[in-house]
DSSP file (Angstrom, degrees, kcal/mol; ACC not computed):
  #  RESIDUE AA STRUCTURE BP1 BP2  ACC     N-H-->O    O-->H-N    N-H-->O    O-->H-N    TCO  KAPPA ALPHA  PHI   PSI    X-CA   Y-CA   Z-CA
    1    1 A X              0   0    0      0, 0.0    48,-0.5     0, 0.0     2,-0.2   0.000 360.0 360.0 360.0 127.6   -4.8   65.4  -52.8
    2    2 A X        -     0   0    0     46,-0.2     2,-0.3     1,-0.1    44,-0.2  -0.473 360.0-102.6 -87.0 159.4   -3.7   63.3  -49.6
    3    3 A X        -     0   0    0     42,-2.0     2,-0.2    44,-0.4    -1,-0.1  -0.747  21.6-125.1 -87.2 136.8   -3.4   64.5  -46.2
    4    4 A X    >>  -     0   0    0     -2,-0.3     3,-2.0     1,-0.1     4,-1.0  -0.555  27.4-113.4 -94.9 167.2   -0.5   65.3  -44.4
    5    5 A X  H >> S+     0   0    0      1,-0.3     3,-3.0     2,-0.2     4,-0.8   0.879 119.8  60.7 -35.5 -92.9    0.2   63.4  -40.7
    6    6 A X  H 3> S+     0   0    0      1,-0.3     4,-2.1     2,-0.2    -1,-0.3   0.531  97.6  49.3   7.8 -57.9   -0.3   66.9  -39.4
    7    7 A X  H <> S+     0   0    0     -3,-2.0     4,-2.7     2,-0.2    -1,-0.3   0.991 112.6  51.9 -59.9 -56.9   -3.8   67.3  -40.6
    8    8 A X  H <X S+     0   0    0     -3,-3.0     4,-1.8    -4,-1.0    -1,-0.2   0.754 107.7  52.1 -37.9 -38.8   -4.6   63.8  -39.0
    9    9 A X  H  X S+     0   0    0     -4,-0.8     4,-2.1    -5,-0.2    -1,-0.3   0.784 106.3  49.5 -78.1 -36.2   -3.2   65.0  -36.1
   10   10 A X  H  X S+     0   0    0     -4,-2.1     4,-2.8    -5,-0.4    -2,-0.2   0.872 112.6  48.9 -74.8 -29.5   -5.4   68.2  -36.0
   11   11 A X  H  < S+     0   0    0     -4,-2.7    -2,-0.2     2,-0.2    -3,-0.1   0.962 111.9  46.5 -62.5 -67.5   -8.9   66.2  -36.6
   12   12 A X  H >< S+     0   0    0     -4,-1.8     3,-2.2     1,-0.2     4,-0.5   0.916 117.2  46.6 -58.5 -63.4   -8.1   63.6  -33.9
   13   13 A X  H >< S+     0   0    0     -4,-2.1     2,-4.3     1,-0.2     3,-3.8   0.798  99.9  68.9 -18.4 -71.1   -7.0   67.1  -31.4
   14   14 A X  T 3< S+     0   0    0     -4,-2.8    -1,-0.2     1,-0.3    -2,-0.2   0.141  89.1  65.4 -48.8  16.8  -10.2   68.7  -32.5
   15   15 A X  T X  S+     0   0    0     -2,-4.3     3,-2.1    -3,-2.2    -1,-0.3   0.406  73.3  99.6-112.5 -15.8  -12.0   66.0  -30.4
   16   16 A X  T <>  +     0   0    0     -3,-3.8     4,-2.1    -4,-0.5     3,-0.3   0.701  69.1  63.2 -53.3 -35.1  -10.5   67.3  -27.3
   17   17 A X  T 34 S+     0   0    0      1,-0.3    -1,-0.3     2,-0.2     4,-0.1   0.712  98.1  54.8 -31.9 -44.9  -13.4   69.1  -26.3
   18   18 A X  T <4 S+     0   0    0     -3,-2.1    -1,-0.3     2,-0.2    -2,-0.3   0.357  99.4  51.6-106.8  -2.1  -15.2   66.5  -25.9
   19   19 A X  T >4 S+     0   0    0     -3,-0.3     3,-2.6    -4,-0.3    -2,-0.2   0.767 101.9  66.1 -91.7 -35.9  -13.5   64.4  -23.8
   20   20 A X  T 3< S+     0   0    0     -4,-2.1    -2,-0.2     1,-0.3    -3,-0.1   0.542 100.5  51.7 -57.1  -9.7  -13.2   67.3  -21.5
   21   21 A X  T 3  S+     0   0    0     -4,-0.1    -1,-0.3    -5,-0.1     2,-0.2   0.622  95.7  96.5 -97.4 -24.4  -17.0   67.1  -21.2
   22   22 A X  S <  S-     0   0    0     -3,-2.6     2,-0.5    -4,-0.1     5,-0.2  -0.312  77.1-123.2 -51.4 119.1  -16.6   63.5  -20.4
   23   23 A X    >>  -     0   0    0     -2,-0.2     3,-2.5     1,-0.1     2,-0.8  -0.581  43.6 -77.7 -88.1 159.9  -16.6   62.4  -17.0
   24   24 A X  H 3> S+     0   0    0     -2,-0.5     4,-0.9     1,-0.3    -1,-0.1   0.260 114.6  30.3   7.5 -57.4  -13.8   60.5  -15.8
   25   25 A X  H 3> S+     0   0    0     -2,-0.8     4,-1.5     2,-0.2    -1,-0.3   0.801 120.4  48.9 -99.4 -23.2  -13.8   57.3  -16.7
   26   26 A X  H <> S+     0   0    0     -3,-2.5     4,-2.0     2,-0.2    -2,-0.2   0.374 104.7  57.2-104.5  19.0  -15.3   57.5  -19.8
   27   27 A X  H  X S+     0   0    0     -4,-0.8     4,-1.9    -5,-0.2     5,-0.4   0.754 110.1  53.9 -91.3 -40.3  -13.0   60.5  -20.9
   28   28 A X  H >X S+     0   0    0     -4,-0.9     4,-1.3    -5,-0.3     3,-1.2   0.868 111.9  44.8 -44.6 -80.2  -10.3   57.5  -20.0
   29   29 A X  H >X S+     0   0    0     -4,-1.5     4,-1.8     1,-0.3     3,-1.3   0.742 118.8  34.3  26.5-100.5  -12.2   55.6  -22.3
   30   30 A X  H 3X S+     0   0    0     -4,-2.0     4,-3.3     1,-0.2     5,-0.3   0.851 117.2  59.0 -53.4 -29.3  -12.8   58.1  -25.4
   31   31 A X  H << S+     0   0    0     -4,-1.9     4,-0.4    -3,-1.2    -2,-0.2   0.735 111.4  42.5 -93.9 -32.8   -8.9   59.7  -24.6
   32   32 A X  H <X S+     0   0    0     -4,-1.3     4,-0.8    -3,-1.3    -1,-0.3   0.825 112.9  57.9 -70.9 -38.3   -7.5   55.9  -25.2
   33   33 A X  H >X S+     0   0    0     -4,-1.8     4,-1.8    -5,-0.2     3,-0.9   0.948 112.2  36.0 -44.7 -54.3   -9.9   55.8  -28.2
   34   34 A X  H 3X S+     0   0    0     -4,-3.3     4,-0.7     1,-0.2     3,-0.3   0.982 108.9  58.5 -80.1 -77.6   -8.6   58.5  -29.8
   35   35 A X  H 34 S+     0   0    0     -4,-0.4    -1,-0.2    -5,-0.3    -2,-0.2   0.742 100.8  61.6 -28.2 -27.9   -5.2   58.2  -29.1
   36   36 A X  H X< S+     0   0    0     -3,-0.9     3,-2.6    -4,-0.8     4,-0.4   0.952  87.2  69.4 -61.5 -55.1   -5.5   54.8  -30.8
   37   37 A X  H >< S+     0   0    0     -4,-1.8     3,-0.8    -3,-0.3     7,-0.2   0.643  83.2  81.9 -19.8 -33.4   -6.6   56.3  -34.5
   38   38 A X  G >< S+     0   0    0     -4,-0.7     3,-1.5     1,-0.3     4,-0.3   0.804  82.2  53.5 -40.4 -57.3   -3.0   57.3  -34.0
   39   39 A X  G <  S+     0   0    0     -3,-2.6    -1,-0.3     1,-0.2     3,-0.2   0.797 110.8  48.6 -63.8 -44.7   -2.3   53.7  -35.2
   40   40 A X  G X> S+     0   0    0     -3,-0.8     4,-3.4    -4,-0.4     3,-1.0   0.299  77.1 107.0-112.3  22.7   -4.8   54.4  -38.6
   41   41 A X  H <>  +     0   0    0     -3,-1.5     4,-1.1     1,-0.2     5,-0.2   0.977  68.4  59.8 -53.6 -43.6   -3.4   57.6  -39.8
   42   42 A X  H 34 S+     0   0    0     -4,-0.3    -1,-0.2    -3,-0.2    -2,-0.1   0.440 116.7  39.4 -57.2  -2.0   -1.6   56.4  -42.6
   43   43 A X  H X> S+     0   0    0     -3,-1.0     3,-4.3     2,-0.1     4,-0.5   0.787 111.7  48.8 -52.2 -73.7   -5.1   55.3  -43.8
   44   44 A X  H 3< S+     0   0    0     -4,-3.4     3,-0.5     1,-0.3    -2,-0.2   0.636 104.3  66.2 -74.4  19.7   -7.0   57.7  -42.8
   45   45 A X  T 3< S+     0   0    0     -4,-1.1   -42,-2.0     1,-0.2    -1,-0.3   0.756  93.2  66.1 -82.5  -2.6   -4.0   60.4  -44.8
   46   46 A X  T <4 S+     0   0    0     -3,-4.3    -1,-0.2    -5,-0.2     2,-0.2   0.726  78.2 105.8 -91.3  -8.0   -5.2   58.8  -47.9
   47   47 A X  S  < S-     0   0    0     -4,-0.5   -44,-0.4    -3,-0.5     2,-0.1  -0.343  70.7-133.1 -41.4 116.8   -8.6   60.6  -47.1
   48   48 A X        -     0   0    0     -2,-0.2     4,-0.2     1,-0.2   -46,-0.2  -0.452  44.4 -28.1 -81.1 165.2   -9.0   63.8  -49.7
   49   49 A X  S    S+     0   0    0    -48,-0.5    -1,-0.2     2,-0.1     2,-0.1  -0.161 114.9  33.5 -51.2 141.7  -10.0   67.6  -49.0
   50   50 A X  S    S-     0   0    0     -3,-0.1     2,-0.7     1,-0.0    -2,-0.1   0.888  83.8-126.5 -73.6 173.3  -11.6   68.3  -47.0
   51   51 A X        -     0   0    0     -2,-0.1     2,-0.4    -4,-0.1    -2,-0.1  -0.719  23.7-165.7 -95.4 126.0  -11.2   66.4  -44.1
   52   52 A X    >   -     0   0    0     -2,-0.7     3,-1.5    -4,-0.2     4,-0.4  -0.897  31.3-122.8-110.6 136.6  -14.5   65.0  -42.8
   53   53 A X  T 3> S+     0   0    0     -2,-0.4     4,-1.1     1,-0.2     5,-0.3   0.784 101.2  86.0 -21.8 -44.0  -14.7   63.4  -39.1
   54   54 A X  H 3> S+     0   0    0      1,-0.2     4,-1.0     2,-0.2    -1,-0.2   0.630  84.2  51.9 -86.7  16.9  -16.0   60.1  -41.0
   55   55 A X  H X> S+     0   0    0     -3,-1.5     4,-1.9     2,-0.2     3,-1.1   0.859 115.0  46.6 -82.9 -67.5  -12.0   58.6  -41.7
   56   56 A X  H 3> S+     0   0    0     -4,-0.4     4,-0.8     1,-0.3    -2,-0.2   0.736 107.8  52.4 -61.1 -40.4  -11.6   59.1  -38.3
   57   57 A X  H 3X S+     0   0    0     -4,-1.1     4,-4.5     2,-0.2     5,-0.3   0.838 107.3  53.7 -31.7 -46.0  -14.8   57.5  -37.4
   58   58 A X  H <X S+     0   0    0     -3,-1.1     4,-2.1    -4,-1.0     5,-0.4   0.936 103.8  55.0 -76.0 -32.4  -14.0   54.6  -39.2
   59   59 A X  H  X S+     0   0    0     -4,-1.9     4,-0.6     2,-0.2    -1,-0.2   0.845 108.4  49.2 -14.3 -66.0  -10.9   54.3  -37.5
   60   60 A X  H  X S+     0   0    0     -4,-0.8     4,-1.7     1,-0.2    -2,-0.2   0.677 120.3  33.8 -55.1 -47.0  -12.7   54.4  -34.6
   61   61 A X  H  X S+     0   0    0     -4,-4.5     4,-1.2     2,-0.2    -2,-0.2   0.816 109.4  64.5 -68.8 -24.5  -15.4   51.6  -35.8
   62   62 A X  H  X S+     0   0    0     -4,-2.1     4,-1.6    -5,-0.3    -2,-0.2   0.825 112.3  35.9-107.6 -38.8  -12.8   49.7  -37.7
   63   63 A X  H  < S+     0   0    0     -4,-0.6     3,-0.5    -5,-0.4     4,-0.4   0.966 111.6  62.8 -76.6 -30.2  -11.0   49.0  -33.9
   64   64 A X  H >X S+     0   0    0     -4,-1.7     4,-1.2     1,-0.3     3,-0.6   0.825 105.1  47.5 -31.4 -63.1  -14.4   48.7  -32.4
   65   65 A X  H 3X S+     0   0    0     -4,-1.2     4,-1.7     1,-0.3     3,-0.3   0.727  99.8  61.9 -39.8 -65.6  -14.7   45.9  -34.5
   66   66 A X  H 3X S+     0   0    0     -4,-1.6     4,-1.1    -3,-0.5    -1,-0.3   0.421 106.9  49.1 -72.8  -8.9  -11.6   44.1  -33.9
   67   67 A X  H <> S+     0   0    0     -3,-0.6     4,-1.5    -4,-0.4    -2,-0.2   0.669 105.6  50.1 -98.8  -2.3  -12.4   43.7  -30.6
   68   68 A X  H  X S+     0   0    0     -4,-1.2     4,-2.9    -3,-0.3    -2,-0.2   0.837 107.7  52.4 -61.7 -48.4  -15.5   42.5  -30.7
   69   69 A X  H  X S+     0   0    0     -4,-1.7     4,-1.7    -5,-0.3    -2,-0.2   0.931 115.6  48.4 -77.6 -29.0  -14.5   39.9  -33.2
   70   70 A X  H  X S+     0   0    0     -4,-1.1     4,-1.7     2,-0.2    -1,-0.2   0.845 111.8  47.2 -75.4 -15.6  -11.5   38.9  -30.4
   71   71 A X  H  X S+     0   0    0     -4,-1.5     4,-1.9     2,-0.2     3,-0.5   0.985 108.6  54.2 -66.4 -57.9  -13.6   38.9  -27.8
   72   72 A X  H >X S+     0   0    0     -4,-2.9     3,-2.3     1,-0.2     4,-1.9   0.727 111.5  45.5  34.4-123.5  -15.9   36.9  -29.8
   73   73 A X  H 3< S+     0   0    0     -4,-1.7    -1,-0.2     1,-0.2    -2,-0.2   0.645 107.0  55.3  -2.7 -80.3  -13.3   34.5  -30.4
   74   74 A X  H 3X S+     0   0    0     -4,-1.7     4,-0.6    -3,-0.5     3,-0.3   0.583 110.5  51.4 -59.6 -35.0  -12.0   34.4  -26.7
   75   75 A X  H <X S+     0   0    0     -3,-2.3     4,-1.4    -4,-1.9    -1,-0.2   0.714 109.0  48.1 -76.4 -41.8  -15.7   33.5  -25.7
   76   76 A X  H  < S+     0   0    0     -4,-1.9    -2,-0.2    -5,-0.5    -1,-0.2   0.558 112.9  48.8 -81.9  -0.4  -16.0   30.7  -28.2
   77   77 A X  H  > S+     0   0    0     -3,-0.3     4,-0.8    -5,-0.2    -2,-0.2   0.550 107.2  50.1-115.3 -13.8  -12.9   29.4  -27.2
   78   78 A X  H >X S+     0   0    0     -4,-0.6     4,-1.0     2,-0.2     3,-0.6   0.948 111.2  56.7 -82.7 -65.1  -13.6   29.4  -23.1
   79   79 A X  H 3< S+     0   0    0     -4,-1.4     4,-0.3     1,-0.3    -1,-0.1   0.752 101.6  52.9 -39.1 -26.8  -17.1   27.5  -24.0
   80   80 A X  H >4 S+     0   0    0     -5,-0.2     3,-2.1     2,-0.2    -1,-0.3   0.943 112.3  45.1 -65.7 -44.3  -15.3   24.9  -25.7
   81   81 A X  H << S+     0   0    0     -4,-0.8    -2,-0.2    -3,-0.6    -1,-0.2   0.801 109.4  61.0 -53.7 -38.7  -13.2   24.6  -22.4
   82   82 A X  T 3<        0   0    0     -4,-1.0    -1,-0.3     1,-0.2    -2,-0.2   0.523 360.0 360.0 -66.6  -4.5  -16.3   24.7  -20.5
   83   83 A X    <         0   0    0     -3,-2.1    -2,-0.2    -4,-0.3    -1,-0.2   0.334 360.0 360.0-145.3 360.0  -17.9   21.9  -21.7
């Protein structure tokens, strides 16, 4: 059994708490995070009962990730420049 948008939608809410605990800048921060996942429901709907935090974690790692590896990138390409 898949998960509907909805559900997705109630995990990633059910974080709200916890940015509220956040201060400022790094509730900007997590409040952008989450609001990105947005981007990997249809992934994480393929997630079965019950719904456990770790789709949505990986979400969360899985973007983590892709910016590392452009920054990366973007660093290995400045050094070339530099030199």
């Amino acid at each position: 059994m898949t998960l509907s948008g909805e559900e997705v939608r109630q995990e990633i809410e059910s974080w709200r708490g916890f940015a509220e605990a956040l201060r400022g800048e790094d509730r900007d921060l997590f409040n952008e995070m989450m609001r990105r996942c947005y981007e990997y429901a249809p992934a994480m709907q393929v997630k079965v009962y019950p719904f456990p935090s770790e789709a949505l974690f990986m979400g969360l790692i899985f973007m983590q990730q892709k910016a590392i590896t452009s920054l990366a990138k973007e660093i290995k390409r400045l050094a070339r420049l530099d030199t």
